[in-house]
SEDREN-111797 format. One record per residue: residue in one letter; chain; x, y, z of N, C-alpha, C in turn. Coordinates in pm, whole numbers, plus 32768, in hexadecimal, padded with zeros to 4 digits. Each point is the difference from the previous one (the first is absolute). Layout:
BEGIN
<"A","A",<X,Y,Z>,<X,Y,Z>,<X,Y,Z>> ...
This chain:
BEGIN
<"X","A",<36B2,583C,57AC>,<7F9F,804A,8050>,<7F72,7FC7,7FED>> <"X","A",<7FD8,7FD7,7F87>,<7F77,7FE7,7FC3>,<7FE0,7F8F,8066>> <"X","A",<8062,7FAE,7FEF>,<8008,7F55,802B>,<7FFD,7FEF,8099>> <"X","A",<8034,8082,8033>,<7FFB,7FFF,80A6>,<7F8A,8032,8056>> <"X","A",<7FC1,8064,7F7E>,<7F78,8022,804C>,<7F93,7F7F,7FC6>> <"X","A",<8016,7FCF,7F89>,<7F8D,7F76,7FEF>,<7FFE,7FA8,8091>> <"X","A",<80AD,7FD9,8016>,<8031,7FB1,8070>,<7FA3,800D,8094>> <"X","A",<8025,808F,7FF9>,<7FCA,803F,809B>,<7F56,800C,7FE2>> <"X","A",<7FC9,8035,7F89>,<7F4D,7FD9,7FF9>,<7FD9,7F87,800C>> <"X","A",<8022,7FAB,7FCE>,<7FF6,7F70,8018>,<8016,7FA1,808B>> <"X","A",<8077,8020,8017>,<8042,7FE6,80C2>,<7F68,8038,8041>> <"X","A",<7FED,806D,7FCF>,<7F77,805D,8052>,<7F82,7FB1,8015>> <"X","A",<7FE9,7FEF,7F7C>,<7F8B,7FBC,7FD7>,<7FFF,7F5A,8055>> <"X","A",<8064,7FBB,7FE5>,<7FF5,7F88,805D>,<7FEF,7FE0,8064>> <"X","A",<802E,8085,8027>,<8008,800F,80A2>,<7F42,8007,8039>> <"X","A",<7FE6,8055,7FAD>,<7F6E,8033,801A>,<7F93,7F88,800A>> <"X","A",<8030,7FD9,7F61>,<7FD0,7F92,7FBC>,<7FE5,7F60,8063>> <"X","A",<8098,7FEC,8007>,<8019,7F6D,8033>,<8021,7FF0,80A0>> <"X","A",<803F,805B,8024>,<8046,801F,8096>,<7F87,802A,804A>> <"X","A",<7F97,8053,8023>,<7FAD,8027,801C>,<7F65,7FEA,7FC3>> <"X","A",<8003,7F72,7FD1>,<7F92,7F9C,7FCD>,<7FCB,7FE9,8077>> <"X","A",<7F7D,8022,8019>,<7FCA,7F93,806E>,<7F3F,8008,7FF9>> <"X","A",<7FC7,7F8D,8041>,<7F9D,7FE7,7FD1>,<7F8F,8084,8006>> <"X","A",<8025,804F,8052>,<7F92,8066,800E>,<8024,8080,7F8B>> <"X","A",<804E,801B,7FEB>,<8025,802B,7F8A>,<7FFC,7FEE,7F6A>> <"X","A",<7FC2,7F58,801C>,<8032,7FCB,7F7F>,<7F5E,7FEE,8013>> <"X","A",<7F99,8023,8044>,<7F78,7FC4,7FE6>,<7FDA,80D0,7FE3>> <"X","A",<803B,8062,803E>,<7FB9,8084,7FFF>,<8063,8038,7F5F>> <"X","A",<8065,7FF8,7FED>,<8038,8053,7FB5>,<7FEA,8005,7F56>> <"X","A",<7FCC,7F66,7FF4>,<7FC5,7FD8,7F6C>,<7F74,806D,7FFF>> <"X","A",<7FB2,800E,803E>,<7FAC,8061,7FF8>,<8001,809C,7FE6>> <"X","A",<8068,8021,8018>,<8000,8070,7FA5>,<8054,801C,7F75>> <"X","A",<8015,7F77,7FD2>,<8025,7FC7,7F42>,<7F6F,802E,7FD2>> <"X","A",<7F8C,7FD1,802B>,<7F7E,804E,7FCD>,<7FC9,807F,8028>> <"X","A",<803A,8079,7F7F>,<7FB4,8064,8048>,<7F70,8034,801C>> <"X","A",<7FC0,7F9B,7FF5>,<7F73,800A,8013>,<7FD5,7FB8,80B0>> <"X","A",<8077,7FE8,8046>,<8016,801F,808A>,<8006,8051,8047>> <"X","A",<8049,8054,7FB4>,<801C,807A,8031>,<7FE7,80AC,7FC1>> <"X","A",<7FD7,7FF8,7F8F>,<7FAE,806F,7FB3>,<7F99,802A,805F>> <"X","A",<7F98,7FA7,7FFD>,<7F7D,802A,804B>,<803C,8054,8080>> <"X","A",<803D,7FF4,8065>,<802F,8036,807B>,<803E,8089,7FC3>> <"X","A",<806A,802B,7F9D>,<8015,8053,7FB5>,<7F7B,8053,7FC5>> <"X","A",<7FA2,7FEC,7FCF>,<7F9E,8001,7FDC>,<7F99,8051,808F>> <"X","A",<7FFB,7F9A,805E>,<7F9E,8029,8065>,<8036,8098,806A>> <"X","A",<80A9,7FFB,7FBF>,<8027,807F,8080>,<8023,8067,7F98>> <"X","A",<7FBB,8018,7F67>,<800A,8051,7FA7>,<7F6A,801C,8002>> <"X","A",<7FA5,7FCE,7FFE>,<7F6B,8020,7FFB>,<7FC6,802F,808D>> <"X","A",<8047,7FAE,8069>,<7FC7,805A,8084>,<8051,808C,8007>> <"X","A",<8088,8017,7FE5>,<8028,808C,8002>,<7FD6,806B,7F8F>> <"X","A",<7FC8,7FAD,7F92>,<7FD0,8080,7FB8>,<7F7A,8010,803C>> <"X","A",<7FED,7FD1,8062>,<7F3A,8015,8000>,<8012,8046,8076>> <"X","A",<8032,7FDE,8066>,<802C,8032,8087>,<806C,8089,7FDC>> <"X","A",<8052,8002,7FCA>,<805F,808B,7FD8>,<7FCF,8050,7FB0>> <"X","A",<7FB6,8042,802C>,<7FE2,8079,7F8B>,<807D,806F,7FC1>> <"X","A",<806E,8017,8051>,<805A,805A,7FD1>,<8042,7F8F,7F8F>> <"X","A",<8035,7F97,7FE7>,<803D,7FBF,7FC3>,<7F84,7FC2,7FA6>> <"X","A",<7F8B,7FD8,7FF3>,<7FC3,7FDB,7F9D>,<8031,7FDC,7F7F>> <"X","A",<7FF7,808A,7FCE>,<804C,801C,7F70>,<8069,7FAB,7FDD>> <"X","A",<803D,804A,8062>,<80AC,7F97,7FDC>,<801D,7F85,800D>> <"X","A",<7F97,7FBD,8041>,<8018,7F89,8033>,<7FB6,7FBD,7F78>> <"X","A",<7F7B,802B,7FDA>,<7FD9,7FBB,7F6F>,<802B,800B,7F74>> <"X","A",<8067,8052,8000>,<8051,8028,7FAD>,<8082,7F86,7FD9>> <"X","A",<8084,804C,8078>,<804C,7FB7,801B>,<800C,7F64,8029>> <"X","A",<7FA6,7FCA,8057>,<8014,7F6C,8008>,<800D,7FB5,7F62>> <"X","A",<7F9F,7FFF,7FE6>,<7FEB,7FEC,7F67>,<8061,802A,7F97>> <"X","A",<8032,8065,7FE9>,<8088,8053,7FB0>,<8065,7F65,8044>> <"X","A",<803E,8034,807F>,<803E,7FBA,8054>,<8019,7F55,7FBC>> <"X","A",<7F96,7FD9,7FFE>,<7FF3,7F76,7FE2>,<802F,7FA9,7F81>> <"X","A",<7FB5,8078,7FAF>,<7FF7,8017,7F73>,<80AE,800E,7FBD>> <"X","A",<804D,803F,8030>,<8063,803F,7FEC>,<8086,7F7D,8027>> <"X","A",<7FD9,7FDF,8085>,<8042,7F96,8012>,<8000,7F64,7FFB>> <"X","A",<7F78,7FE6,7FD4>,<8000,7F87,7F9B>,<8029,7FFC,7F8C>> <"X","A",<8008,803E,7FC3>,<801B,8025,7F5D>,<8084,8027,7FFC>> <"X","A",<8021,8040,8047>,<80BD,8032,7FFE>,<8033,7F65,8018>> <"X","A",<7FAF,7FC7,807A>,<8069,7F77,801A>,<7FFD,7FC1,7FAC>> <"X","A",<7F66,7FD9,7FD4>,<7FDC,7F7C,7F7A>,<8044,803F,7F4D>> <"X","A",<804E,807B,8024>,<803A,8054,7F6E>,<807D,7F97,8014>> <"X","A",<8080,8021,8080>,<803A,7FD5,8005>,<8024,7F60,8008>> <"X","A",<7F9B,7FCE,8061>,<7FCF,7F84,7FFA>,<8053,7F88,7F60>> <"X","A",<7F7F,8059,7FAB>,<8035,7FEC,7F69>,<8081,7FDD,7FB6>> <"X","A",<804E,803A,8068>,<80A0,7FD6,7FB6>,<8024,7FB9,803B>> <"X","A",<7FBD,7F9B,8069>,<8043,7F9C,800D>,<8076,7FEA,8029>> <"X","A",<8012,8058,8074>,<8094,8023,8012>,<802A,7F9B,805E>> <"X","A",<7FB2,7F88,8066>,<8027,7FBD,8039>,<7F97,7F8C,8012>> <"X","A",<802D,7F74,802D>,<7F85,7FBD,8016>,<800D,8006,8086>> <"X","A",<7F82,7FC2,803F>,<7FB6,7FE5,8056>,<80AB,7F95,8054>> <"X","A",<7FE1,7FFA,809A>,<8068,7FD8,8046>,<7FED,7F55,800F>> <"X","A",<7F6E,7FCF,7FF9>,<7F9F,7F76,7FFB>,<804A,7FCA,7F84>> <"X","A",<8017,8043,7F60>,<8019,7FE7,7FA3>,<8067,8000,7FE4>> <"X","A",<8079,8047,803E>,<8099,7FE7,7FD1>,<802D,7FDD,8068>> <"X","A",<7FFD,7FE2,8066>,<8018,7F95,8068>,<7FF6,7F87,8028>> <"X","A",<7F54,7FDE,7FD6>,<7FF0,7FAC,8011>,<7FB7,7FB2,806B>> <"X","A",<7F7F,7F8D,800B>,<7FBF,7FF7,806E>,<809B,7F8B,8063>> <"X","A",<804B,800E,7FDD>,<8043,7FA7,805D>,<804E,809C,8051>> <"X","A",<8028,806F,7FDC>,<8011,804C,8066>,<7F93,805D,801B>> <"X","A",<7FAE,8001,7FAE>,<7F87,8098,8034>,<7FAA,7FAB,803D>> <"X","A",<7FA1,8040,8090>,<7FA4,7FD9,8013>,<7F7B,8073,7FBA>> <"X","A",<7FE2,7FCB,7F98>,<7FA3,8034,7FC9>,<7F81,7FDD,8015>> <"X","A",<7FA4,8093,8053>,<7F98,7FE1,803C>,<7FB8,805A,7FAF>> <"X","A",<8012,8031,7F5C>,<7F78,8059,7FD1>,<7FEB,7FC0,7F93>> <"X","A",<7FB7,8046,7FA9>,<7FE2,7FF8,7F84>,<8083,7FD2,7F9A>> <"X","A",<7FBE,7F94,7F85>,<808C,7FDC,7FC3>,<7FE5,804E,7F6B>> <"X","A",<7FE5,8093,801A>,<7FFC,8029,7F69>,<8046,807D,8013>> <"X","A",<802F,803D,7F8D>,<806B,8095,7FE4>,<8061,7FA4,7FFC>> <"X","A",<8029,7F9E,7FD8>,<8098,7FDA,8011>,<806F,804A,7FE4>> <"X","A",<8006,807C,7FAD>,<8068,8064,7FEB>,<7FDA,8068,8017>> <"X","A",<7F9D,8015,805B>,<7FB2,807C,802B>,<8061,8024,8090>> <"X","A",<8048,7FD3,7FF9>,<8056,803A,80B7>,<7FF2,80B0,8008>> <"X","A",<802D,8026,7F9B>,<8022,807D,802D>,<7FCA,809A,7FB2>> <"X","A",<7FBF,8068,8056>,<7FCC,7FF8,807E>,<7FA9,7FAE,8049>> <"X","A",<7FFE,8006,8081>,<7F9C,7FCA,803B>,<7F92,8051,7FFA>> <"X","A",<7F96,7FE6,7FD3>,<7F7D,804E,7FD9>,<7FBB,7FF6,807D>> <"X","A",<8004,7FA1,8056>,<7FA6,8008,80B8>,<8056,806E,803F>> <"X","A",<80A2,801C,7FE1>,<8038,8059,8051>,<7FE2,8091,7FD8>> <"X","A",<800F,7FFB,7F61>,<7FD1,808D,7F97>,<7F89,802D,804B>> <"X","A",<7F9E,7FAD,8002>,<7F64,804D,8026>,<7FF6,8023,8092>> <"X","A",<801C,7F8B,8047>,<7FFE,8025,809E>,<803D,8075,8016>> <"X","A",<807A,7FDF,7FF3>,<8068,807E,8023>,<7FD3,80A4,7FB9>> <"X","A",<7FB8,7FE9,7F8F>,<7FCF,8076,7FE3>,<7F73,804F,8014>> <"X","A",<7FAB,7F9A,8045>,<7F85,7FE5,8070>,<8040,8053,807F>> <"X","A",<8048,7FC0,802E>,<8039,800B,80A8>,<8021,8092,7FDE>> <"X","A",<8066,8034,7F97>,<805A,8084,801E>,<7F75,8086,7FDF>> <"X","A",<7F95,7FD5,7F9D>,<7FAF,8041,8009>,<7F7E,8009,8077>> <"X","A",<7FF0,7FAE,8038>,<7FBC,7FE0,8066>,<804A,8062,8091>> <"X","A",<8078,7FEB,7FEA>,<8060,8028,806C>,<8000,8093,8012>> <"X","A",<8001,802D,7F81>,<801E,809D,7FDA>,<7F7E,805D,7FFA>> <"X","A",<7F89,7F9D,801D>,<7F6F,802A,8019>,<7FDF,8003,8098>> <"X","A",<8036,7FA3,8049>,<7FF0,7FCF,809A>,<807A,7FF2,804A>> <"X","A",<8055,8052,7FEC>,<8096,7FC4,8022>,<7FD7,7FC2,80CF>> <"X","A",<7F9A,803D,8012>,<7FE0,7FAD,8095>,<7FE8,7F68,8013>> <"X","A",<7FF1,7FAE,7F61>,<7FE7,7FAC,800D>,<8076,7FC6,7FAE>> <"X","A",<807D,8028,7FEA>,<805F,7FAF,7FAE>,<8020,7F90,8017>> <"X","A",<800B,7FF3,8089>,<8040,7F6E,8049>,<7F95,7F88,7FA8>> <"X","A",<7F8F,8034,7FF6>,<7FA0,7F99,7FF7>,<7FF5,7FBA,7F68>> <"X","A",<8006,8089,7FD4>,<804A,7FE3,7F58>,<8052,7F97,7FD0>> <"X","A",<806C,8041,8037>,<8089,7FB0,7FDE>,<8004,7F8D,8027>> <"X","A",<7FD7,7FDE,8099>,<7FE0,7F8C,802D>,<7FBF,7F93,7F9B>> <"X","A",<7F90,8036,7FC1>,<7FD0,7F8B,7FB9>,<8050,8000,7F4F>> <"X","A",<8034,8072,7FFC>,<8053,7FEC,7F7A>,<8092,7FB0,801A>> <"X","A",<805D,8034,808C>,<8061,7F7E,7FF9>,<7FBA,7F92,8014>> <"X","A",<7F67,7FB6,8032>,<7FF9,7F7A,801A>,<7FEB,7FD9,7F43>> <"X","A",<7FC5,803E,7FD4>,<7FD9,7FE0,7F88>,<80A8,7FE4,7F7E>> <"X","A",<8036,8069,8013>,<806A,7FFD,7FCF>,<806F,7F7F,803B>> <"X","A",<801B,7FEF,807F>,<8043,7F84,8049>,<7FD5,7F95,7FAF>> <"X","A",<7F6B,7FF0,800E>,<7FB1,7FB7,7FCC>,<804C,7F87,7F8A>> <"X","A",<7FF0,8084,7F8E>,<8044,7FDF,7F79>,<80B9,7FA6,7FF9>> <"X","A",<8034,8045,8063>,<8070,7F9B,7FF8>,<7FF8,7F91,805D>> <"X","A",<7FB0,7FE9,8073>,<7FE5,7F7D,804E>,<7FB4,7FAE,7FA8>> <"X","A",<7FAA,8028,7F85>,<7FCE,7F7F,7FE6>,<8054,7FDB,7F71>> <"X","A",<8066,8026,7FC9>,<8073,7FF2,7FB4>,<7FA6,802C,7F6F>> <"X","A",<7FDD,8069,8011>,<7FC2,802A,7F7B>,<8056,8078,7FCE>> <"X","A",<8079,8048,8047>,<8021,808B,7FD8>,<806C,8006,803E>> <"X","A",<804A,8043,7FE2>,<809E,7FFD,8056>,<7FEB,8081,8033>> <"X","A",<806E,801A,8086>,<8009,8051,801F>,<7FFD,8085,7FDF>> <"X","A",<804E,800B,7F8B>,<8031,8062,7FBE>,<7F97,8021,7FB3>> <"X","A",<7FA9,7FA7,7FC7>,<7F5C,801F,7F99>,<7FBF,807E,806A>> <"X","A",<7FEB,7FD0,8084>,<7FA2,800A,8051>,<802D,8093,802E>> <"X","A",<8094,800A,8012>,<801D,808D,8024>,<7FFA,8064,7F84>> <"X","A",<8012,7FEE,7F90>,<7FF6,8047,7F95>,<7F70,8015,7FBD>> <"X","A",<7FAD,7FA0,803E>,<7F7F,8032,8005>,<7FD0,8045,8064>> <"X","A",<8001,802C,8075>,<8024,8056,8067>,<8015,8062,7FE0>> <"X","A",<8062,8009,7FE9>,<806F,80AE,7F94>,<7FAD,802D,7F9D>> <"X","A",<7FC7,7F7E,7FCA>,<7FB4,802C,7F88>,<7F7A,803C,8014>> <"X","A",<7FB4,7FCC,8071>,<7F89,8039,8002>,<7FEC,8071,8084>> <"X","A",<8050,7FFF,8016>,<8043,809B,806B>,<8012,808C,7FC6>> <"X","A",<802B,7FF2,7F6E>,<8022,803D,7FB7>,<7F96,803F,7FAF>> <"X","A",<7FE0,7F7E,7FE0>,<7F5F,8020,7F9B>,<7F99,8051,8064>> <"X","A",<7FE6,7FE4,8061>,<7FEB,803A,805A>,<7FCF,8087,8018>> <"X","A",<80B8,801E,8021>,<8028,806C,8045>,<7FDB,806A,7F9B>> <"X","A",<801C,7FE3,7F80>,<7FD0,8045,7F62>,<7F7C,8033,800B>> <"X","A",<7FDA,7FA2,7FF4>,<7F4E,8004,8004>,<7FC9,807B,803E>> <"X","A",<8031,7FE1,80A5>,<8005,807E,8064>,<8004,806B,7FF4>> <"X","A",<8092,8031,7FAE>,<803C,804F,7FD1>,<7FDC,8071,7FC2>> <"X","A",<7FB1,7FA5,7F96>,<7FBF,802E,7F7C>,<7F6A,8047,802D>> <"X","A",<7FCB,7F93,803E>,<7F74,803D,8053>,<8013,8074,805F>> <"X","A",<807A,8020,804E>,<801F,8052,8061>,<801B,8093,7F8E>> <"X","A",<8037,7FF4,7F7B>,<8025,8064,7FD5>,<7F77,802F,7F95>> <"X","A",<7FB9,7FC5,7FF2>,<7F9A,8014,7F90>,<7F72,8006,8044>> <"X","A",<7FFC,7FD1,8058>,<7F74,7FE8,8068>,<8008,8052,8061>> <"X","A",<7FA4,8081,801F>,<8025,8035,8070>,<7F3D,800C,804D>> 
């Protein structure tokens, strides 16, 4: 069973990776390996809604931050054990096209761009659900991201997803039952 889902994450990943390589992809998608591409924009639609939203204020300077906080550190906890390398590093540049950064070499799993986004987007979502599409939109490009430029396997990227959905949804939770 173990060996058939590596099989099928990997089949996944190549596909993404190598099958659907092409130059415009391969010049936009390395750009969000730096999150200092894409923070600031995160950044600019958290500071105009707390200044512009007065009912959400509070929560929004609260939670983003909790949010962030919670799911960098849960990922970079797990991170720590080293539970997988990088797809560039046990593959190899003769099958990965590796278009990011060549450091974490055993840092695969979680994906920490999917952990935060995904836990950005579900809180963002659950504040504006009028604007979810717009969310998610830029959290799957960001998340895709990570396995087109052969830095994260599939399976990293969805379990960082789960993971920061979760962290999330908690967060929420906790503020919804203690914050009135």
């Amino acid at each position: 069973m173990q060996n058939t889902l590596i099989e099928f994450d990997t089949a996944i990943l190549l596909i993404i990776n190598r099958a659907l390589s092409n130059p415009i992809f391969d010049y936009i998608m390395p750009k969000f390996d730096d999150p200092s591409n894409w923070i600031p924009f995160i950044l600019f639609i958290w500071i105009f809604s707390f200044v512009k939203d007065k009912n959400n204020r509070f929560k929004l300077i609260i939670l983003l931050p909790l949010t962030i906080l919670f799911c960098d550190q849960i990922g970079g906890f797990i991170k720590d054990f080293q539970l997988r390398s990088r797809p560039w590093f046990t593959l190899g540049p003769e099958i990965i096209n590796h278009l990011g950064k060549s450091t974490g070499q055993h840092f695969s799993f979680p994906s920490n761009h999917a952990l935060n986004i995904s836990g950005v987007s579900f809180l963002f979502s659950n504040i504006y659900p009028q604007y979810k599409k717009y969310f998610w939109f830029i959290a799957m490009v960001i998340m895709y991201s990570r396995i087109y430029i052969g830095v994260h396997y599939p399976i990293d990227v969805f379990c960082g997803f789960i993971l920061g959905c979760l962290i999330s949804f908690i967060i929420i939770r906790v503020w919804s039952k203690y914050v009135k």
